[in-house]
N, C-alpha and C positions, 0 to 999 in steps of 0.2 A: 340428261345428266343426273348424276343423283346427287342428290341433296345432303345425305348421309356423311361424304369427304369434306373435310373443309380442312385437311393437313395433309400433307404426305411425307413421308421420308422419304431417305435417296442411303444409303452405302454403297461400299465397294468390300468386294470382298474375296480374298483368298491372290495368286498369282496376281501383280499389276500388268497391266496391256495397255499400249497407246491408242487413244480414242475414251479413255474410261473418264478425262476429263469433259471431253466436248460430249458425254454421256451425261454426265451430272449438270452440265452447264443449262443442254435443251431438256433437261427434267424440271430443274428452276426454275427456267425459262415459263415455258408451257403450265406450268402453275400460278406464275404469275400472272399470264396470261387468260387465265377461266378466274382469276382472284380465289385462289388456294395458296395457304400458307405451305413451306417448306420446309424441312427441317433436315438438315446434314449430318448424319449419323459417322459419326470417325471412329477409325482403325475394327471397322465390320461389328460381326455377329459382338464380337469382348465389348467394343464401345455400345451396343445394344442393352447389354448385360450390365454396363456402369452408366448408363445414362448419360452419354459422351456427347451431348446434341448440343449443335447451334442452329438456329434460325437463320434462311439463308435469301437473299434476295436478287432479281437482277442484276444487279450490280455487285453482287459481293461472286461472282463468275466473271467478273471483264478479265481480257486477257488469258483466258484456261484454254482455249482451244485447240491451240498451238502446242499446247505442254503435253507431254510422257507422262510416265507417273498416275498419281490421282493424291489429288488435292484433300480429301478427306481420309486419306490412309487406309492400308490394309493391314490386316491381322486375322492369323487362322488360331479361332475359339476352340478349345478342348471342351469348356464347360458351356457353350452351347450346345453341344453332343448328349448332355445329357436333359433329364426334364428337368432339375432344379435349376439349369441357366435357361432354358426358357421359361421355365415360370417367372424369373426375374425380369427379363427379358421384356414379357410382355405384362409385367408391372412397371418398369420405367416408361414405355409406349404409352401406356393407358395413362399414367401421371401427365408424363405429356401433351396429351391431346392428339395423340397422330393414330390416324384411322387407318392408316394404309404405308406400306413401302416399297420401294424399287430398290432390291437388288442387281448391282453390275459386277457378275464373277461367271465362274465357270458350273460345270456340274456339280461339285460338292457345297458351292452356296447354294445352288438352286435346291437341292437337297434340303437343306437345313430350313428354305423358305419351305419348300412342300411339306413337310413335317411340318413344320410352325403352324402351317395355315389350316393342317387336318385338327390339330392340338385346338387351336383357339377361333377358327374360324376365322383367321385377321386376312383381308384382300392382299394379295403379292402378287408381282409382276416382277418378271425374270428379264435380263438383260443380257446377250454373251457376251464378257469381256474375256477372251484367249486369246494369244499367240496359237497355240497348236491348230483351231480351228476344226475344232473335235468333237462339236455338240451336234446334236440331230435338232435337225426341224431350219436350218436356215445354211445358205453356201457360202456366205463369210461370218466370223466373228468379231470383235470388234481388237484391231491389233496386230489381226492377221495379214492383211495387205502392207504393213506397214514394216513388219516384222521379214515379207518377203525380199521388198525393197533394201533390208541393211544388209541379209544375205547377202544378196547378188553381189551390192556395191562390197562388200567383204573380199567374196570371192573374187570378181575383177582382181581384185589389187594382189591375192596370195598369187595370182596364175600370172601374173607377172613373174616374180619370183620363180614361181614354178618353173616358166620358161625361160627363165637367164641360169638357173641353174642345173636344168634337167633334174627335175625333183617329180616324185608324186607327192601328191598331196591328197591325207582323209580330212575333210571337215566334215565338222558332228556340229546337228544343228539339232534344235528342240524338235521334240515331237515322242512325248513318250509312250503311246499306242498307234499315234496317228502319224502317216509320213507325207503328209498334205506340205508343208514348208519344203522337204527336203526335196520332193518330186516336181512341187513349180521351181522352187527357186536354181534346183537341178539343169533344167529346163533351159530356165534362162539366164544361166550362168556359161552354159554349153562345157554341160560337167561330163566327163567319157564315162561316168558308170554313177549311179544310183541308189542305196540300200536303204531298203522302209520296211516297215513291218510286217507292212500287207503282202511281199512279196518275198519269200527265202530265196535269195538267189544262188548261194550256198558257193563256200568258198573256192571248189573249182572252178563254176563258171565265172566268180569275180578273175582268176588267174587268167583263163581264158581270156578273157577281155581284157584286158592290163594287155597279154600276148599279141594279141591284134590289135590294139592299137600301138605297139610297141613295133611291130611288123611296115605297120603302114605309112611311118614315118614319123609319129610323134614321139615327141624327145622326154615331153611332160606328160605327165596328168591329174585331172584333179578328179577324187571319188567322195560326192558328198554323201554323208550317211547321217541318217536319221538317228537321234538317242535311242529309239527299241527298235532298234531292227537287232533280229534273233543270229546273226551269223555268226559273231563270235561274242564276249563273255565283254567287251570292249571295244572302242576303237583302235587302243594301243595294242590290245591281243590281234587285230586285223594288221596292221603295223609289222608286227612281229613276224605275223605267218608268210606277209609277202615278200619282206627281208631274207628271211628264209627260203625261201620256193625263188624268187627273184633279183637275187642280190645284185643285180646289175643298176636294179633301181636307187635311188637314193630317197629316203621315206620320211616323212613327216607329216604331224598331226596337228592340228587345230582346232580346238575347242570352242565352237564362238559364245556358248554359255549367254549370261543374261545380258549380253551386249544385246539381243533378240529383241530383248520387250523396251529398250529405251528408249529415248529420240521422241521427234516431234512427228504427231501421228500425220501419214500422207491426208491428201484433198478426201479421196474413198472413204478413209476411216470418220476423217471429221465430218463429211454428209454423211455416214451410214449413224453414229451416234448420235446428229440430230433428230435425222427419221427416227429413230429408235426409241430414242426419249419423249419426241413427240407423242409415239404411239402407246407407249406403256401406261403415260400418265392418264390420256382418252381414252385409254381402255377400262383405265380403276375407276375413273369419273361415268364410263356408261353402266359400269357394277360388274364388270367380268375382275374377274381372278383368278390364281393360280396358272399363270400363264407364262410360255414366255415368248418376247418381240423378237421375229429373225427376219430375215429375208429372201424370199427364192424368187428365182427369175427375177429380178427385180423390182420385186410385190412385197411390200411391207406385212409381215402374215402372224398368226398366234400360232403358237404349239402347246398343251398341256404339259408343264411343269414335269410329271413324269415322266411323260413319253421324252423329250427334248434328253431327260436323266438318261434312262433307259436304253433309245434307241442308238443304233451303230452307224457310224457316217462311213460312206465307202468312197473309198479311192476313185479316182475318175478313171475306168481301163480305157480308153481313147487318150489320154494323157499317159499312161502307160505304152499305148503302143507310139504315140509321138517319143516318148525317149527312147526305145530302142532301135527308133529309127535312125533320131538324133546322132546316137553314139556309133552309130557304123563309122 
């Protein structure tokens, strides 16, 4: 253990994701537990910058785990971006006493930690909190699982609808480079057709498929679509074109928007933010930094801070070829 820690921070920062409390809860925790003070750094990188800290204990996390949100707030810093908010930055820290922090955000916090940490040499440890589930170096994020689950039960309910009224239906779900939500939850929503980013399917094959299964007896359907998938300029422009090309159908849209990241985070998210937090904190306390905590295969593992920035998370093609099986 080193000897050097005897504080640590905790923020959250950038997009909120469910789990990002029971993330800060077992960061508390687990310092309490080696006897390391804590300190709660509110609304991110800005409360860094104005010296927004309360000291936090045990007990001042009863009851969070359950909760959405995050308890110590988010805010995206302009003037962290530059070096005169970190030099403030890591003047309020140093006033402080805190030797180290845990960031829980996505790849533009971890950014601002790996800059921070080259600038001043301050130990960081990275946490993913996303819905999209879009970082490199681990197979869920933290938010992600739980984010899948409101899909679904979403969808359930529109494909009611759908089928009392012979309706298609587009739902657009998060996912702005990555179509990891719209592809499980796709899935297991048993959506007839799919659009993600990683795959152009290009608007005649989507007609085509609307046509066969229109063919094969279905009266409904629902086509869920990822926020960047490249087909058309919109969902409502997709809307449009099959109204057009399809008028037999009768079309509407759904936007499930930030209903995605609310709610109380599933059982997954709240043990994957305890492991996470356990490991971040044991890892500044053995003197590693610039890291961040993910998981693969079900092994709690490090990634360097940039590679995690950097690298590309790929689509799973074996879940690809499960939905076009699906949708026959």
């Amino acid at each position: 253990m080193s000897l050097n820690i005897k504080k640590i921070g905790v923020l959250t920062s950038g997009g909120d994701s469910p789990g990002m409390n029971a993330a800060i809860r077992s960061v508390v925790r687990t310092c309490a537990f080696h006897n390391i003070e804590c300190i709660g750094i509110y609304r991110g990188y800005q409360g860094m910058i104005e010296g927004d800290f309360k000291e936090m204990g045990p007990r001042s996390v009863n009851n969070i785990v359950n909760k959405g949100g995050t308890i110590l707030k988010s805010a995206r810093s302009v003037e962290f971006r530059t070096a005169e908010g970190r030099k403030k930055a890591y003047e309020k820290l140093t006033q402080a006493g805190i030797d180290a922090f845990v960031v829980i955000g996505g790849d533009g916090s971890f950014t601002g930690a790996e800059i921070f940490n080259k600038e001043y040499k301050f130990p960081v440890m990275g946490i993913p909190g996303t819905i999209d589930n879009d970082i490199y170096g681990t197979t869920h994020t933290l938010g992600y699982d739980t984010a899948l689950n409101t899909v679904v039960e979403v969808i359930d309910k529109i494909r009611d609808t759908a089928s009392s009224h012979n309706r298609l239906f587009f739902v657009e779900v998060m996912g702005r480079d990555a179509g990891h939500i719209a592809l499980n939850a796709g899935i297991g929503a048993g959506a007839e057709e799919i659009l993600i980013p990683e795959e152009d399917l290009g608007l005649e094959r989507l007609l085509e498929s609307l046509r066969k299964s229109k063919a094969s007896g279905k009266s409904s359907s629902i086509v869920v679509v990822s926020e960047g998938d490249k087909i058309g300029k919109s969902v409502f422009e997709l809307k449009d074109y099959v109204e057009e090309h399809m008028p037999e159908y009768d079309v509407r849209v759904s936007v499930l928007g930030h209903m995605q990241r609310g709610g109380s985070p599933s059982c997954f998210d709240r043990v994957l933010a305890s492991r996470l937090g356990v490991k971040a904190v044991e890892s500044i306390l053995e003197g590693k930094s610039n890291y961040m905590v993910g998981i693969i295969n079900d092994k709690i593992a490090l990634t360097p801070l940039e590679q995690a920035i950097k690298g590309e998370t790929e689509i799973d093609l074996e879940l690809l070829r499960v939905s076009d099986i699906m949708t026959t």
